[in-house]
C-alpha positions as CSV (number, residue, x, y, z in Angstrom):
1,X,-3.5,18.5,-22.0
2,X,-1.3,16.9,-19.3
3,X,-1.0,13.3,-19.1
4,X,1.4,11.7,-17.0
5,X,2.9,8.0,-18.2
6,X,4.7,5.8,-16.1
7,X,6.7,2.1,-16.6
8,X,7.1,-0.1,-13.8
9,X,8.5,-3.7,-13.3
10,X,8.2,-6.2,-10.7
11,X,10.0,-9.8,-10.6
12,X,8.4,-10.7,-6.3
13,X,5.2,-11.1,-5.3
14,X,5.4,-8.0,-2.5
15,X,7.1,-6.0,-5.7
16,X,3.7,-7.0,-7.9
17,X,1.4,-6.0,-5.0
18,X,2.9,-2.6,-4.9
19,X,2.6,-1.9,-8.8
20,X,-1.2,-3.0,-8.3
21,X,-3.2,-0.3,-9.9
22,X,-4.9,2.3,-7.2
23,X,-8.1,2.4,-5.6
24,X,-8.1,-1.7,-4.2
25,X,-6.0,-3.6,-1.7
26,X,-4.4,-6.3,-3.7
27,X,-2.9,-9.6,-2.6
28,X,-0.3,-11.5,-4.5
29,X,1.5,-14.5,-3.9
30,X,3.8,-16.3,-6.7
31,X,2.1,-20.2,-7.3
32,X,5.2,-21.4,-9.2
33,X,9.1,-21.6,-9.0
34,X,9.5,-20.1,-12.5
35,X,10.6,-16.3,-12.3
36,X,8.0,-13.8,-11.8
37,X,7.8,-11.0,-14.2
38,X,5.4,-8.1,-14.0
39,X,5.5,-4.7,-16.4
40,X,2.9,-2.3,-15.3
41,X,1.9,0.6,-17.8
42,X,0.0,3.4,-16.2
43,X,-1.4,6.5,-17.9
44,X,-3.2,9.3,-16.4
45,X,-5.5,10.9,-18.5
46,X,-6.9,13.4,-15.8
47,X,-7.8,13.6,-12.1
48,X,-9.4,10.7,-11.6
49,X,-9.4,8.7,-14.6
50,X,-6.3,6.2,-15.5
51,X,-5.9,3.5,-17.9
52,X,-3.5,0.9,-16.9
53,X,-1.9,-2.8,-18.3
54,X,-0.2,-5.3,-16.2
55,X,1.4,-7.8,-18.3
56,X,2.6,-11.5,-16.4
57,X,5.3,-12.6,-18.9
58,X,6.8,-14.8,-16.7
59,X,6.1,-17.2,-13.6
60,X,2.6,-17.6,-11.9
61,X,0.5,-15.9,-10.0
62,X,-2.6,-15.6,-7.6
63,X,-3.7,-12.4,-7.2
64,X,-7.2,-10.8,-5.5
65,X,-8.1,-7.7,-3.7
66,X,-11.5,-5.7,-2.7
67,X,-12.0,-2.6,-4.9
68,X,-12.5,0.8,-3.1
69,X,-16.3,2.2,-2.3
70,X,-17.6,4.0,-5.5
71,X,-14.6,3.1,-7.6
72,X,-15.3,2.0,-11.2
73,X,-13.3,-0.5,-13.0
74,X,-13.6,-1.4,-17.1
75,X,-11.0,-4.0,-17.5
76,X,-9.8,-6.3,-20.6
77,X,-8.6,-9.6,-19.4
78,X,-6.0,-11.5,-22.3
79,X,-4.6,-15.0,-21.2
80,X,-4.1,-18.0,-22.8
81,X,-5.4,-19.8,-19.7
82,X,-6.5,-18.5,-16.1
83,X,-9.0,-18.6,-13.9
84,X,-11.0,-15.0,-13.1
85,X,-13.5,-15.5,-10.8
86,X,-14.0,-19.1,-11.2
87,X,-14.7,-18.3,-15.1
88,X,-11.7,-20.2,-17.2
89,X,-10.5,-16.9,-19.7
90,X,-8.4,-18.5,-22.3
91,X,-8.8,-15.3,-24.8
92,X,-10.5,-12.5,-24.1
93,X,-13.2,-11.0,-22.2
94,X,-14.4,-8.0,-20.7
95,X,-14.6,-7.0,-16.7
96,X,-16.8,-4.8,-14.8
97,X,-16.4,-4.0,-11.2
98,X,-18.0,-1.3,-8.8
99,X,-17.5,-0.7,-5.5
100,X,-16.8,-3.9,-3.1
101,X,-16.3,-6.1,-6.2
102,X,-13.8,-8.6,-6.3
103,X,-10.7,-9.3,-8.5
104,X,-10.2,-12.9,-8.4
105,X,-7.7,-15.0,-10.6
106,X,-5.3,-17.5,-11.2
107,X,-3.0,-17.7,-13.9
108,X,0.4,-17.7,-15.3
109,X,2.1,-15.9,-18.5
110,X,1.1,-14.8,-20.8
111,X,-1.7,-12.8,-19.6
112,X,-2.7,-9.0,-19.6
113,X,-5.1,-6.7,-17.9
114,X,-5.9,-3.7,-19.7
115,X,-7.9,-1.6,-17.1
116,X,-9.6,2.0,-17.0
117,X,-9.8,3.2,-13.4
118,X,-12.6,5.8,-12.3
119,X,-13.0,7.5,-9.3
120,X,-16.2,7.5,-7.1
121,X,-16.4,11.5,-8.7
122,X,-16.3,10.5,-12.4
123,X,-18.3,6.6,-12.2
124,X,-21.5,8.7,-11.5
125,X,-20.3,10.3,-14.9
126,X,-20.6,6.4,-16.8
127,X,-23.2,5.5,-14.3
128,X,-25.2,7.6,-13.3
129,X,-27.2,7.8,-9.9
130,X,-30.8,6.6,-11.3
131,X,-29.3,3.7,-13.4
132,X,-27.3,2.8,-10.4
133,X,-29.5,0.3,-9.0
134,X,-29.8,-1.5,-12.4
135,X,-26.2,-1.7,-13.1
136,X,-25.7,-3.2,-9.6
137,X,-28.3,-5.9,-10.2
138,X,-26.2,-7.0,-13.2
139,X,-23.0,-7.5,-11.0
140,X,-23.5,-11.4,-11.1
141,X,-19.8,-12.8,-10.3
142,X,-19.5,-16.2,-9.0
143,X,-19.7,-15.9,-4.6
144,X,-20.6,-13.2,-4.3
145,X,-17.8,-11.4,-6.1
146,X,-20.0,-9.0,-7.6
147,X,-18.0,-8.4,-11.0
148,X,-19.4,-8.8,-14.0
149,X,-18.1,-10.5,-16.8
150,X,-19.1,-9.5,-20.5
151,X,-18.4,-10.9,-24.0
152,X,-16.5,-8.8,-26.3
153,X,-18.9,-6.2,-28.8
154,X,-17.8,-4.2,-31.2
155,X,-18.3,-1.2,-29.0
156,X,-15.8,-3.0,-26.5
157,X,-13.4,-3.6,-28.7
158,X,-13.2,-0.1,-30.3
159,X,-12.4,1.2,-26.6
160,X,-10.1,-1.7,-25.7
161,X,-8.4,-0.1,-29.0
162,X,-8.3,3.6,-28.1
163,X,-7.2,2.7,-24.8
164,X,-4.1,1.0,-26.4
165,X,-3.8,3.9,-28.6
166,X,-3.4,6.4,-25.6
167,X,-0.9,4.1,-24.0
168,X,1.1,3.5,-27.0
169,X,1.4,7.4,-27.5
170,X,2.1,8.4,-23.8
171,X,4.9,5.6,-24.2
172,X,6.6,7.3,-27.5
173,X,7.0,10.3,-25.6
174,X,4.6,12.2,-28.0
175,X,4.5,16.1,-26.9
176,X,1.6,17.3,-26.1
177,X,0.4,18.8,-29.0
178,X,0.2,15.7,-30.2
179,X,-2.6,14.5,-27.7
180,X,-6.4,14.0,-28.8
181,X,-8.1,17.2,-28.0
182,X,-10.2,15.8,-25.4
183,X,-9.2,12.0,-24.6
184,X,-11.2,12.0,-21.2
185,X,-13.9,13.5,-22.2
186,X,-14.4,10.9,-25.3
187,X,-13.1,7.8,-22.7
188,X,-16.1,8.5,-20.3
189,X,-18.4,9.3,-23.1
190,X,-17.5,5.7,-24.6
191,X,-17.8,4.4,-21.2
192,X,-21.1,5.3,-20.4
193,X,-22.2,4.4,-23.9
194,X,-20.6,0.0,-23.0
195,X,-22.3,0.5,-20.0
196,X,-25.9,1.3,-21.2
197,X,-25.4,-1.8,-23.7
198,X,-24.3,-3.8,-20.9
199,X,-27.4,-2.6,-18.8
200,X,-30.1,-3.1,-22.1
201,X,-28.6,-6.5,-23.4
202,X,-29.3,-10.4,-22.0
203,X,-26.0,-11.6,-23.2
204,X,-24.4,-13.6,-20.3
205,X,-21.3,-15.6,-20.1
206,X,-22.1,-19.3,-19.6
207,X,-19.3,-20.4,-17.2
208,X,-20.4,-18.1,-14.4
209,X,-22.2,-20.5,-11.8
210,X,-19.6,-20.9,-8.7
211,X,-19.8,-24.3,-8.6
212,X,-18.9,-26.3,-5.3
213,X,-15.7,-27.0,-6.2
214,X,-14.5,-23.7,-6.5
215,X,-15.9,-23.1,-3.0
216,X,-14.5,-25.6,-1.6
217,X,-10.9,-25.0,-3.3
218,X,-11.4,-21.6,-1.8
219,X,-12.1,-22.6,1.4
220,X,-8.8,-25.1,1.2
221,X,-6.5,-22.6,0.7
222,X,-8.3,-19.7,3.8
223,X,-7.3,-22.9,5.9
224,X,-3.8,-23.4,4.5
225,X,-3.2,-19.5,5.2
226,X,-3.9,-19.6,8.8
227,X,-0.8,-18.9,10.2
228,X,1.4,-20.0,13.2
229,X,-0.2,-17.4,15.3
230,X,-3.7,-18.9,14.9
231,X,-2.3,-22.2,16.3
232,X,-3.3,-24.0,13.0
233,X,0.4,-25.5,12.3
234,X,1.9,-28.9,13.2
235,X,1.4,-31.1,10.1
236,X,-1.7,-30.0,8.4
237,X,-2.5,-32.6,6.4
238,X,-4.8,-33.2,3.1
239,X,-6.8,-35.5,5.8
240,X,-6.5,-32.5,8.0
241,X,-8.9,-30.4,5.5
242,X,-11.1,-33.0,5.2
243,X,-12.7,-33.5,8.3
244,X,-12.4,-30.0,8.6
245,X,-14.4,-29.0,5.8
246,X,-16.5,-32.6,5.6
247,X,-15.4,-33.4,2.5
248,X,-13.8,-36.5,0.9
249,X,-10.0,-36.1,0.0
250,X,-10.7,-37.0,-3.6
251,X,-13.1,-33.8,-3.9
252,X,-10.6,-31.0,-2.6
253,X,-7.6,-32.4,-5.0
254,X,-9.8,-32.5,-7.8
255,X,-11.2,-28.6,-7.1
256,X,-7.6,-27.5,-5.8
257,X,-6.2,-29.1,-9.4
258,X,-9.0,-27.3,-11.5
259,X,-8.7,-23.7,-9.4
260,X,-5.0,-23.8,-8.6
261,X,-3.6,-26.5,-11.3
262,X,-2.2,-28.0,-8.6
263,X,-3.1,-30.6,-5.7
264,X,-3.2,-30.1,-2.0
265,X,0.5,-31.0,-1.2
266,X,1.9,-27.9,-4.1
267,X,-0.7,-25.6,-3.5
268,X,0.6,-25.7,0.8
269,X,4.2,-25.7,-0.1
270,X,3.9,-22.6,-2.2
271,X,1.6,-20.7,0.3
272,X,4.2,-21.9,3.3
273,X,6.6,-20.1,1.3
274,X,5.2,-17.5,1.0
275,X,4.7,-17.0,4.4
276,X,8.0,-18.0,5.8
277,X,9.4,-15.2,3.1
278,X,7.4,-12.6,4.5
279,X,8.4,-13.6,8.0
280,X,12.5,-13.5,7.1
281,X,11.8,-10.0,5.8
282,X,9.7,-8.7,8.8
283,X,11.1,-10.6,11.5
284,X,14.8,-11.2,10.6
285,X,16.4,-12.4,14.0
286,X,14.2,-15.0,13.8
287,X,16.5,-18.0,13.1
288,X,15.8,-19.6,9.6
289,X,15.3,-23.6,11.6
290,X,12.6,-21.8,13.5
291,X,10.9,-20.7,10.7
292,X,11.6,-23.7,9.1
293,X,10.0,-25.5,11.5
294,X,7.0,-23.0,12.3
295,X,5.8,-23.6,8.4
296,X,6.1,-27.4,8.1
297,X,9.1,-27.3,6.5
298,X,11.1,-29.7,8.9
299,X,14.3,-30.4,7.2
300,X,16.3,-27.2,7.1
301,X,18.4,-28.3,3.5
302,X,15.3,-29.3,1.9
303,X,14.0,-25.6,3.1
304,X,16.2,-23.6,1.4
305,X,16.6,-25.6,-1.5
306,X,12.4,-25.5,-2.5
307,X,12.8,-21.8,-0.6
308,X,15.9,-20.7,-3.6
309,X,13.7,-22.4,-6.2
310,X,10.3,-20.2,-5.5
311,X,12.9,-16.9,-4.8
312,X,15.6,-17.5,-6.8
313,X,17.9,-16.7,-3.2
314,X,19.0,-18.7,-0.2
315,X,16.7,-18.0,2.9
316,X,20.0,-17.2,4.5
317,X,20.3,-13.8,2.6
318,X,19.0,-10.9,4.3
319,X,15.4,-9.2,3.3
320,X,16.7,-6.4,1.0
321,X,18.9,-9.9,-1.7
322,X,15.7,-11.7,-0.8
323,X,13.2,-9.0,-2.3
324,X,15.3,-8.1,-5.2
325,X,15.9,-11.6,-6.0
326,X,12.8,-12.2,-7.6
């Protein structure tokens, strides 16, 4: 049997996006100034089936995407506090997503995703066409997200374990021999075996209402990433939000502090950021004041000084020091 293993690291957010495991369109953008740190492990078992871990040991992160059509995902999500969906995790709990689900999350280190990817080809293997239907029904993530969350069983925990197993095997650089006779085989078997216990149990996680607050956080920060293009920058204000969104300025610090874990004022600087760092790599004659000045950052010292704390470089230093930088 042929199984390929492979080690990656990432210390930027554009760096973490790329190690983002196949079959969804991630985005990443780094919350904190503390240095980002992302190992990804991933493991291919056989065409179309791949277990995976990224593990954030250092900095913080927000991180979503959209999964592919048909693509099945049976993750393990270890922090000692995020937010995943709207849900606070602050051990362990299991994800399911299908097709158009969301990843959704907010955290920062220690945390680890332990993931089994499917293709569209081998999910009708765990779920099969006639309980299709069933299993979609049970996707009850918070907005719509359509991912469900699931408490730990002893059936989830003995393929969390054989799926550390693998990994730890393909990383010793076992030969082949040494490989289980028929891994994928017993993986999808297992798989399909959670997933009827999912489909026949009541269990629920508690925590999974949306709440208003995390809607309206959510809604905050869409407004804070409309760019200079959209004619949305000047001085966006906390007030700003406010009469935009018809709430009271009190209500979107206290959702921003319990999504983000921070208030209006940290969560804009880190998305400016963010954005003016993608635009020095893309659009480098731009002069840095310009930039500066296009994402509210209006005193060009102060600029580079919170822009060297988030990237750990001067703005001044061309895309390839910036990226690396980290």
């Amino acid at each position: 049997m042929t199984m390929r293993f492979e080690l990656t690291h990432a210390t930027d957010p554009d760096g973490a996006a790329a190690i983002m495991p196949g079959g969804w369109r991630p985005r990443v953008y780094r919350l904190h100034a503390e240095r980002l740190h992302l190992t990804r492990k991933y493991l291919e078992l056989a065409p179309g089936l791949s277990i995976e871990e990224l593990r954030l040991s250092a900095g913080g992160v927000r991180v979503d995407g959209v999964f592919d059509p048909g693509v099945l995902k049976i993750g393990f999500i270890e922090a000692e506090e995020m937010r995943l969906l709207g849900c606070r995790v602050s051990n362990v709990v299991l994800g399911v997503g299908y097709g158009g689900a969301r990843f959704d999350s907010v955290g920062a280190a220690p945390g680890v995703v332990l993931t089994l990817n499917f293709s569209p080809t081998l999910a009708r293997r765990v779920v099969p066409d006639a309980a299709l239907p069933r299993f979609l029904s049970r996707l009850s993530g918070p907005s719509g997200l359509a991912t469900l969350l699931y408490p730990i069983t002893p059936k989830a925990f003995a393929l969390q374990g054989e799926m550390r197993r693998l990994l730890t095997l393909a990383e010793s650089g076992a030969p082949g021999a040494a490989w289980p006779h028929d891994a994928p085989g017993g993986i999808v078997a297992a798989c399909a075996d959670l997933i009827d216990q999912i489909l026949r149990s009541t269990l629920e996680i508690p925590q999974m209402a949306p709440g208003r607050r995390r809607d309206l956080a959510l809604s905050v920060e869409l407004l804070l990433w409309e760019g200079p293009a959209a004619g949305r920058f000047g001085k966006f204000a906390l007030d700003d939000a406010a009469r935009r969104l018809g709430s009271s300025r009190r209500s979107i610090q206290l959702a921003l502090q319990e999504e983000f874990g921070m208030g209006f004022v940290a969560l804009k600087r880190a998305i400016r950021l963010q954005q003016a760092h993608a635009v020095l790599k893309n659009a480098p004659r731009i002069g840095i004041g310009e930039i500066a000045r296009a994402h509210e950052f209006f005193h060009q010292s102060r600029f580079s000084k919170q822009y060297r704390e988030m990237f750990g470089v001067l703005p001044s230093m061309g895309p390839h020091e910036t990226q690396a930088g980290g």
